[in-house]
Structure formats: structure tokens, C-alpha cells
N, C-alpha and C positions, 0 to 999 in steps of 0.2 A: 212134293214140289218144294223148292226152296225159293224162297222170296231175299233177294240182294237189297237192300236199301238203297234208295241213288240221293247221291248229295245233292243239294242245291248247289249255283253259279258261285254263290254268296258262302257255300261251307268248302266248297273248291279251294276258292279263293283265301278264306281264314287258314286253310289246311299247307295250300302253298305259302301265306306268311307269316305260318308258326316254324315250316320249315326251314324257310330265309333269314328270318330272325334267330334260331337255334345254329344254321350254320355260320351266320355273322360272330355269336357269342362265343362257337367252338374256337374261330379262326382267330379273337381279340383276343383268348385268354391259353393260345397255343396249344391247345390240345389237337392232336395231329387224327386224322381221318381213321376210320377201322381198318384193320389191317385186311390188305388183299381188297378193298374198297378201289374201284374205279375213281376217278377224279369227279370232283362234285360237280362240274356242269354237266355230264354226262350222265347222270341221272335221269332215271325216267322220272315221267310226273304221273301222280295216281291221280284219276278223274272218279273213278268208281270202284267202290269194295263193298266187302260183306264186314263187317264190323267183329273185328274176333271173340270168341270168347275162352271160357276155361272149361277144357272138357268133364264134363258130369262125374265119368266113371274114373279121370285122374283126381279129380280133387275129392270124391270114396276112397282111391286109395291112397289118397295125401301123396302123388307126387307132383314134383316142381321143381321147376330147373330153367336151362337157355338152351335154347336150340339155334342153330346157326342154320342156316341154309343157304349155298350160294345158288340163285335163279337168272337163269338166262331169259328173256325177253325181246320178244319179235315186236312188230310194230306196235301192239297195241294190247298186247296179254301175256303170260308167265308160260313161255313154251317149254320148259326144261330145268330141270334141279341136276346139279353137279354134287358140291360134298354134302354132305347133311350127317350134324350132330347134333346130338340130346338126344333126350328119354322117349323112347319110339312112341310111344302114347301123346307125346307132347308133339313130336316130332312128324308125326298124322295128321293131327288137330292145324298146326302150323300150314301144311303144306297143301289142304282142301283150304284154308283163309285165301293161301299166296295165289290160287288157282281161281278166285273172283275180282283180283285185281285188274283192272284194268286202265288203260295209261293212253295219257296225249301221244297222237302218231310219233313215232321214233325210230331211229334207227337198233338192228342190233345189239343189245347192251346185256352185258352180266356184272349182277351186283350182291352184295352178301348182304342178308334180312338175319335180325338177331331179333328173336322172340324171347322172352324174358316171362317165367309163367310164375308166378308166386301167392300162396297162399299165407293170408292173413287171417294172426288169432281173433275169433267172434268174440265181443267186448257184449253181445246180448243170447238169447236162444232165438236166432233167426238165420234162414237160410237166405242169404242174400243174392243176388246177381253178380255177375263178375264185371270187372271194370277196364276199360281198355284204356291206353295210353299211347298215341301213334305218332313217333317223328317218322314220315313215311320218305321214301321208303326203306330207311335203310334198317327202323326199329320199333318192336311193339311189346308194350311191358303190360302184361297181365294179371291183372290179380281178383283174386275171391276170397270170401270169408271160409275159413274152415267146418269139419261138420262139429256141431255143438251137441250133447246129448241134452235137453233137459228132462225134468221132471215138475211137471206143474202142480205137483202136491206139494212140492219146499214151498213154494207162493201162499198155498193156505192155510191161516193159522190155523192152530189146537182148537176146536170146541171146546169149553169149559162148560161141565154140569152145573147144576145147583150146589150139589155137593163139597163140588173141589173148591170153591171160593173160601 
């Protein structure tokens, strides 16, 4: 059984004007919409997802990359993937995410989701959680710490005898 997390009204709402404010900055500082990108009011709105993460067996085999996927959307869920590129491992993980999305009633829209998966050098010996990053819906940048090998005997110093003093 998979448990979906549901936002509160209150993280809806932070999540619509982080978006508002991320398209305000795009449109001040001219940087032009993703390519093959619908026009931004024609966006769906995300009301409910599953929070992504970085899949287990990609980040063992250390890969990472961007997956593109363009998704077609009916009134209220992810009916349809069109092109889709990146590293199929990624490119899986991505498109069971897009497939818990769900959106304020709409009409028909297809819009391009760029997944962004990046693995980060571990700075300790720990196996951390991955960390998600969502302008929704049109991008989510992913990252985890790498695998670390340690050895917990470099931590312990030498015994010293009697002798060796």
C-alpha cells in the first residue's frame, strides 16, 4: 500500500506563491518559458502529490541526470506521457511521481515536467534522505548524498602498551 501525503490549504497555498513569485522573477529578468512549454496561465494547479524522491537502486549505481517528460492532463490527474527523455531508471521513478499528481479541476492541458536528479558528495559517513525541490508543475530537482564507504576503525585510535611509551 502506498500512503500519498496530502498538503494542507495552508501548503497549497505557500506552494501556489512560491510559484507566482518564481514566474514574476522569471518574466522581470526576461528569461523566456521552457521550450514547447504551454503559456503559463494554462497551467494546471497541483493540489495533491507524492513528494518525489531519488531512487535507491539509481543512486547504488550512481546515476543522475534530467528527465523531461511531456504529460498530458485531464481534469484533475496525469492521463498520458507523450516524449520522455533521460536515463530510464530515472525516467520510471519520474513518471510513477507525475502519476500521484493531482490538480484543481481543468480543462485538457499538456505541459513539459523537467526532473532534475543529482547526486551530492557526502561531506560525512551517512546515508542521508533525498531532498526535493518543486516549482510545480513544470520542475523538480532532486538530490541525495552519494554512497560513502566508511570504516569505523580510522575513528579509533592506536592502544598504546606500557611498553611503547
Amino acid at each position: 500500500m502506498t500512503l500519498i501525503p496530502r498538503l494542507s490549504s495552508f501548503a497549497v497555498l505557500t506552494v501556489a506563491m512560491i510559484s507566482l513569485f518564481s514566474i514574476i522573477l522569471c518574466t522581470a529578468f526576461g528569461q523566456a518559458p521552457l521550450p514547447q512549454q504551454s503559456p503559463i496561465t494554462n497551467l494546471p494547479v497541483v493540489t495533491n502529490l507524492s513528494i518525489p524522491t531519488y531512487p535507491r537502486i539509481a543512486l547504488l549505481a550512481h546515476i543522475q541526470g534530467v528527465v523531461k517528460i511531456r504529460a498530458t492532463a485531464d481534469a484533475t490527474r496525469v492521463s498520458g506521457f507523450d516524449e520522455e527523455i533521460g536515463p530510464p531508471m530515472l525516467l520510471k521513478a519520474a513518471e510513477e511521481n507525475l502519476r500521484t499528481w493531482e490538480f484543481r479541476d481543468h480543462h485538457q492541458e499538456t505541459f513539459t515536467v523537467i526532473f532534475e536528479y543529482r547526486i551530492e558528495e557526502p561531506d560525512q559517513c551517512a546515508l542521508g534522505d533525498s531532498t526535493a525541490i518543486l516549482q510545480l508543475p513544470v520542475k523538480a530537482l532532486i538530490t541525495a548524498n552519494g554512497i560513502m564507504t566508511c570504516d569505523p576503525t580510522e575513528q579509533i585510535t592506536r592502544r598504546h602498551h606500557w611498553w611503547q611509551f
